[in-house]
Phi, psi and omega in degrees: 000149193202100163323108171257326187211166191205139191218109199229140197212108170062059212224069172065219209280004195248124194258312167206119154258167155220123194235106166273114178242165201249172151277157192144184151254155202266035175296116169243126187252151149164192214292154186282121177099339173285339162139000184307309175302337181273002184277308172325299186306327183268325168306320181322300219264340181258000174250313182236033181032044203246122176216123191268020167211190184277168135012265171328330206250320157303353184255154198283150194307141153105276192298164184250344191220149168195151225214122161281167162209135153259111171226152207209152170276128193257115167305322147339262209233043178030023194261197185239148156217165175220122156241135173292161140196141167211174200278027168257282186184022142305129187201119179192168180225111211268160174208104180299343213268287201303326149118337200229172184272134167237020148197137209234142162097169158319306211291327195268295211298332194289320174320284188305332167301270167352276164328312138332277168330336215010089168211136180304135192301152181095354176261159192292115184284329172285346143319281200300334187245355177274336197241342188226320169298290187228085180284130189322146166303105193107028198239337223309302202253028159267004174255008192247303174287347158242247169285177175323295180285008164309299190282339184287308185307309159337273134354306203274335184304303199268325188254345176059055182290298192304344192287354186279291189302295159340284227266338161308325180282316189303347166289314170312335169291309151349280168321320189289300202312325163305327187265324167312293180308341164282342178268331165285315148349298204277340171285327177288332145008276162336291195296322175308305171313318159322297190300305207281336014116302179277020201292328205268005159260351172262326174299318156300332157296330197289280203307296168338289192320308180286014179258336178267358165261354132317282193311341193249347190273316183309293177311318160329306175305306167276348178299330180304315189301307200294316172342294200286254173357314205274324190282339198285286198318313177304309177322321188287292223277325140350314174266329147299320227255309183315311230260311190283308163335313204286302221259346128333286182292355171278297184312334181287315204292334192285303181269026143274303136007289178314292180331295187283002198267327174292343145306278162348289156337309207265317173285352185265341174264357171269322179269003152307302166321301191301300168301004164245321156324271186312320184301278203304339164284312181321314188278344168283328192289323220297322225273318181299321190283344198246321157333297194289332169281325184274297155352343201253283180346283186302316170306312193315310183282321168276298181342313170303324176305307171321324176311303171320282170335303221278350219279351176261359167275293168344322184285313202289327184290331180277342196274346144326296211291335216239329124331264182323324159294322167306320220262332179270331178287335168295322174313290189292319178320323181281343145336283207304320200278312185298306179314316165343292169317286214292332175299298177293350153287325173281331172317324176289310163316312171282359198272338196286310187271030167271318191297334182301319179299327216246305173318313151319301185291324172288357166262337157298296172313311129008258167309327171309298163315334193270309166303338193266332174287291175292001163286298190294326138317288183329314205285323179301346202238002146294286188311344195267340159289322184294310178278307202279006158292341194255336189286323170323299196295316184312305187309311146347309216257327174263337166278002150286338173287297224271302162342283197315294196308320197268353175257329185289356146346276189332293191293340202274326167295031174229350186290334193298299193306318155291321199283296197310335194273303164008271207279316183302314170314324182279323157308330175282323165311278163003287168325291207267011165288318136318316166255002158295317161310323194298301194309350200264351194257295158319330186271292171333312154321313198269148191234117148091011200033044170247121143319102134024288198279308164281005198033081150201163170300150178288106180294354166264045188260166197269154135004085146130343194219135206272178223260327183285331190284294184349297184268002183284311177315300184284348156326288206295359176256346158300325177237029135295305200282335169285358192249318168335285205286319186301273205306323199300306181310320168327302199288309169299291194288338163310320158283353164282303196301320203275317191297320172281347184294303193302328172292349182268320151292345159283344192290292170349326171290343174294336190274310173298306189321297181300330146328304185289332186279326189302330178278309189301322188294276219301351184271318169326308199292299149350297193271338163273346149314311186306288209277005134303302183284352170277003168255324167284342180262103162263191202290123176307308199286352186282312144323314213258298190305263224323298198316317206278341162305309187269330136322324170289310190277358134329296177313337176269015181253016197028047144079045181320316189311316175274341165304320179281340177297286244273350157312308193324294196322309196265358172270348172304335196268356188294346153327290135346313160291302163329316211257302185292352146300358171270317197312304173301349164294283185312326182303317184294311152343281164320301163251042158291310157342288154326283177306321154338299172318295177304320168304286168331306189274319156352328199295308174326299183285061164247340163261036182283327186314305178323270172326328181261347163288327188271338164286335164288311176303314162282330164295332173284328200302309202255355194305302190311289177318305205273008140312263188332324118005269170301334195255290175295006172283261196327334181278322203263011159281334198265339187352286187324288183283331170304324192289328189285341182272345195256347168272353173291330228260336184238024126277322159325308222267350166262347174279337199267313205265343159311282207273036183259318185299017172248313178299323161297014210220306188288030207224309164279013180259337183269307162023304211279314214279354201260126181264142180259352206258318139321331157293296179308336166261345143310307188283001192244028160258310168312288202325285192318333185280323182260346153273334178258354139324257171008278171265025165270309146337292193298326194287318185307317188289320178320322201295304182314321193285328191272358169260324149314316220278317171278343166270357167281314163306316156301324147253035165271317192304294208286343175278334161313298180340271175324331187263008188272322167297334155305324156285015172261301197261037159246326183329283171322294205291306184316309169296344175282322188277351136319265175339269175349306197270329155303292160350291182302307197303303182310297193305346186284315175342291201293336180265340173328266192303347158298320179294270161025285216264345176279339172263352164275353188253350168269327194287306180315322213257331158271358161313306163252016127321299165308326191271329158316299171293293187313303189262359186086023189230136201249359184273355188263153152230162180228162206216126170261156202218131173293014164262058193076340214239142191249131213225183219193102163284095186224124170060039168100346171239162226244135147225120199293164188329231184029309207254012193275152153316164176266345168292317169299315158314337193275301176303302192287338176271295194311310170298302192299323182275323151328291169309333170293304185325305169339295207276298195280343172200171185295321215284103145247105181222110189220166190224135186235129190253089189067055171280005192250357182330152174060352191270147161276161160010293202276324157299318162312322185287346178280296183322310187306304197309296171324300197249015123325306186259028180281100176250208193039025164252088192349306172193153198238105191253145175223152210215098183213119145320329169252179178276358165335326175286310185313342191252011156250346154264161203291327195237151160201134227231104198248160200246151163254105175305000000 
């Protein structure tokens, strides 16, 4: 794989870039901020899905959208691609020879990547480039120094030790699931055998039955026959019996007919009575009752008169009522005109103490202002004491800081000179920690004071001492001196620890200096405030007594000025009050008129009373006649017709009774032929014949149907038969693919740590190739451990990851990610982000050297603010804000 080009629009500092690379190694350089780490970042994120914030925060200010393109040469089949992204939800992958995209979503391009990239499907891709392509800035050697279980979760992640132990459980569900399937299997199994069990009791049922539906279709047969014979005879005494019934219902009807005609008869004669009766009350009544009716009229015609009457005594009461109101309001209008007068003498009176008044209030107003003022001094050279009391203290508080800061100097010379004493204790410590390990491995060897190496006794042992006390002595003067350097170091980081404290307080005093002058200007500004506000501030009780002297004889003058508006107010109206006292004279004129009038006609209804007593009195008088009147007119109207209706009423009922006597006469004579109690035991032997017709026919049918229902069960039985043996031969398969699957799981269990240690011993042994080229010394060998940690073999000794330089440490983490790079995948390409941070001069240039000589890789981008680099790569790349 080979990067060609990074194309960036609104991507953090860059509004549109373009960056072309070659094979080779790579510097890209330029200003802190110019945008060098985000070309790395982008490649992350467009290659390897890797992005360390949102979005939001990749995208450049100001803007809504932004878009990488990354093409790169594909190690696979050597052709060019581009993959797009941006920060909505475009994700693709382009092919220029062909013109079109040829993987479109996360899921097809993460496909095409794997396959490109040459790493196997399914590895993380944002792993694989966080720990072994472009490890983040400052991190190279922090996953080498920590713990054990750090680095396996880490290690196992990237090699993909767990995917064994994973792809192991997941078999075991594989298993679960399989033994289900063997147990549902073995139950229909069961069941079938259950089912099939009964084949030779549904066949002997089979068999009864069809011998008890022959017996019942034969018994059938003949009831039908008997049916038939039984139905004719009922049918003839049936059609006698209809002829005697019809002539029955004649006779009923005949003698319904009479009944009623003779009802009929008796009402027509009562209502005859009745209509002779009401004419002779009707011909006594009439001459009082018709007296009563005109009698009515005449109440009708005076009652109107009373209306009349009532509606001009109402009219006279109100223009009463409405006189009297005129008449109290002429009363007060003349109140008001007598206040009037009295108003203009207190106006006269008062005009003198209005100038006292106008004179006052500009002397309140005055003093008021004059009191507010000198209130409001006070209260400023009160606040302005208050502050220069807290500034005081604030001043007080800081010059004991700058005091504390300006003494911390001494110590604050002194951190350089503990971290190098430090830095020496840990190395020395290492060292000889180291040969207590070598010696303790020696010791273990030796058998019997015969050397290891010569088989022989040792010749430098003293008179009496053996080869075990020997090395037992230089132990205890080896961890006399490591518990020493242990203690001395204690003692050296405490004093480190108090030095730097002291560089952090010492940093501090230029910020107190400057404090303290920031408090003297603001205490000067204070004090010209004061003394602004003590020329403006007079005697308060001096200010407060005047005012309240000239408020109080305001107050005694009880305010004339408004007393005289609200006088003023009401002498406006006297005009007006005048003119409504005439307006009420003429009123009062009218309606004295009014009432006059009214009185007169009124006069006209003086005998009504009279006139209504005498209309009333004859109307109770004559009220009985004209009931009685009302109640007999309609009965002595029908007289006529009612006499014509009761002679109709009594030829009908003689026509009705001839023909009930004819009808009764045909009625015993068909009578005679009929026996009825031989009609009722035929027909109820037909009954009896045809229910059990009936339920011969219902049994036969149950019987048919449960003789389908079973032979259809019988070849349901044998087709169970038939599927049991299938499920004899899915069982067997199934227990083979159980078996299998067990197998399999146990090896992956079993290949994890195999898997592990065979890729820590290819990843060590190119590793230390690598670290060899890189520094150029072939007497070191370097080592990956199979817990992760990398240790520096030299002249018979192991010396671990910790205790190394920080260049050798750097070199030994580069070689260990390189080889991992190597091992796991076709991509050789890697990227160093500020690999030189924190380093001086001499080191960087050491550094620079070191991945100068980093060969077999296509290509090496290194990302350094400074030049260190250009005179060891091949290509350089300067970046521009």
């Amino acid at each position: 794989m080979l990067i060609k080009r990074v194309e960036l629009e609104n991507i953090k500092s860059h509004a549109e870039s373009t960056f072309e690379f070659e094979r080779g190694s790579t510097a890209i350089t330029g200003e802190n901020g110019a945008g060098k780490t985000t070309i790395i970042e982008a490649i992350a994120w467009a290659l390897f899905d890797l992005l360390a914030y949102k979005k939001d925060e990749f995208l450049r200010r100001g803007t809504k959208k932004g878009t990488v393109r990354v093409t790169f040469e594909s190690s696979l089949d050597e052709r060019e691609y581009s993959v797009y992204r941006d920060t909505m939800t475009g994700y693709y992958v382009y092919d220029p020879q062909l013109g079109f995209r040829i993987a479109e979503k996360k899921e097809e391009v993460t496909r095409f990547l794997w396959q490109h990239l040459g790493v196997e499907p399914g590895t993380d891709l944002e792993t694989l480039f966080k720990h072994a392509i472009g490890v983040p800035q400052g991190t190279y050697t922090a996953i080498f120094l920590a713990t054990a279980a750090e680095r396996k979760k880490t290690f196992d992640t990237l090699l993909k030790v767990e995917e064994y132990r994973r792809s192991a459980d997941e078999l075991l569900r594989t298993a679960r699931y399989v033994e289900g399937q063997i147990n549902a299997v073995a139950m229909r199994i069961a069941r079938a055998e259950g089912e099939v069990g009964r084949i030779d009791e549904v066949t002997a049922r089979h068999s009864d039955l069809s011998s008890d539906v022959s017996l019942k279709r034969s018994e059938l047969e003949k009831v039908e026959a008997s049916v038939i014979d039984n139905r004719s005879s009922v049918t003839a005494l049936d059609e006698i019996e209809s002829r005697i019934a019809s002539m029955s219902a004649e006779v009923e009807k005949h003698r319904s007919e009479s009944h009623r005609a003779e009802f009929l008869k008796n009402q027509r004669s009562a209502g005859l009575q009745q209509s002779k009766e009401a004419a002779e009350k009707f011909a006594a009544v009439r001459v009082d009752a018709e007296l009563h009716q005109t009698t009515l009229g005449r109440i009708h015609e005076l009652e109107r008169e009373r209306e009349e009457r009532q509606k001009m005594r109402d009219g006279l009461a109100r223009i009463e009522t409405a006189e009297a109101n005129v008449r109290s309001e002429q009363t007060q209008l003349r109140a008001e005109l007598e206040r009037i007068q009295k108003a203009h003498a207190s106006i006269f009176e008062l005009q003198p103490k209005l100038a006292d008044q106008q004179r006052l209030e500009k002397d309140v107003a005055r003093l008021r202002t004059e009191f507010a003022r000198a209130e409001a001094a006070d209260r400023e050279v009160k606040s302005i004491d208050e502050q220069l009391i807290a500034l005081r203290e604030s001043y007080r508080i800081n010059l004991a800081q700058l005091k504390a800061a300006q003494e911390s100097d001494a110590k604050a010379a002194e951190v350089d000179q503990y971290q190098a004493r430090d830095g020496e204790i840990v190395r020395e410590i290492a060292k000889l920690q180291a040969s207590i390990e070598r010696d303790e491995a020696f010791q273990r060897e030796v058998r019997n004071g015969v050397c290891p190496i010569l088989s022989e006794r040792c010749l430098n042992l003293k008179n009496g001492q053996t080869l075990e006390g020997f090395l037992n002595d230089q132990f205890a003067d080896l961890r006399t001196r490591v518990a020493s350097l242990h203690k001395e170091h204690a003692s050296v980081a405490a004093s480190l620890g108090v030095s730097r404290e002291a560089v952090k307080v010492a940093a501090r005093a230029p910020a107190y200096e400057a404090r303290l002058a920031e408090i003297k200007i603001e205490g000067e500004k204070y004090n010209e405030r004061k003394a602004l506000a003590l020329k403006d501030r007079s005697p308060i009780s001096e200010a407060e007594s005047q005012l309240g002297k000239a408020e109080a004889e305001l107050s005694a003058l009880d305010n004339p000025k408004a007393r005289i508006a609200v006088l003023s107010s009401d002498l406006g109206r006297e005009p007006e009050i005048r003119e409504t006292v005439s307006a009420a004279e003429k009123n009062l004129e009218r309606l004295e008129s009014d009432r006059r009038i009214a009185v007169e006609q009124l006069e006209s209804y003086k005998d009504l009373d009279t006139n209504w007593a005498g209309a009333t009195a004859t109307r109770e008088r004559t009220i009985d006649a004209h009931r009685t009147f009302i109640a007999n007119e309609a009965a002595a109207a029908l007289l006529a017709e009612r006499e014509s209706q009761f002679a109709v009423v009594e030829r009908e009922l003689l026509d009705v009774s001839r023909r009930l006597s004819e009808t009764e006469s045909a009625f015993a004579d068909a009578s005679k032929g009929y026996d009825r109690e031989r009609h009722l035991v035929e027909r109820q032997a037909l009954v009896e014949l045809e229910k059990r017709q009936v339920e011969l026919r219902t049994t036969l049918d149950v019987a048919e149907r449960r003789l389908a229902e079973l032979a259809v069960e019988l070849e349901r039985l044998e087709a169970v038969r038939r599927s049991m043996q299938d499920e004899f031969r899915e069982k067997e398969r199934l227990d083979k693919v159980l078996e299998t699957t067990d197998f399999i799981r146990t090896t992956l269990k079993d290949a994890a740590p195999l898997v592990a240690r065979n890729y820590v011993w290819h990843v060590s042994q190119e590793a230390n190739l690598l670290y060899r080229d890189i520094t150029g010394n072939a007497e070191r060998t370097l080592k990956w451990t199979e817990d992760y940690s990398i240790s520096l073999e030299e002249g018979g000794y192991d010396r671990p990851f910790v205790s190394l330089s920080g260049g050798e440490q750097m070199a030994a983490a580069l070689s260990v990610r390189l080889a991992l790079l190597k091992q796991l995948s076709d991509i050789r390409i890697a990227f160093f982000d500020e690999p030189t941070t924190n380093m001086d001069a001499e080191r960087r240039e050491n550094l620079a050297q070191q991945i100068g000589q980093i060969h077999h890789f296509d290509q090496l981008f290194v990302i350094s603010h400074d030049d260190t680099f250009d005179s060891y790569m091949d290509h350089e790349m300067r970046v521009e804000k």
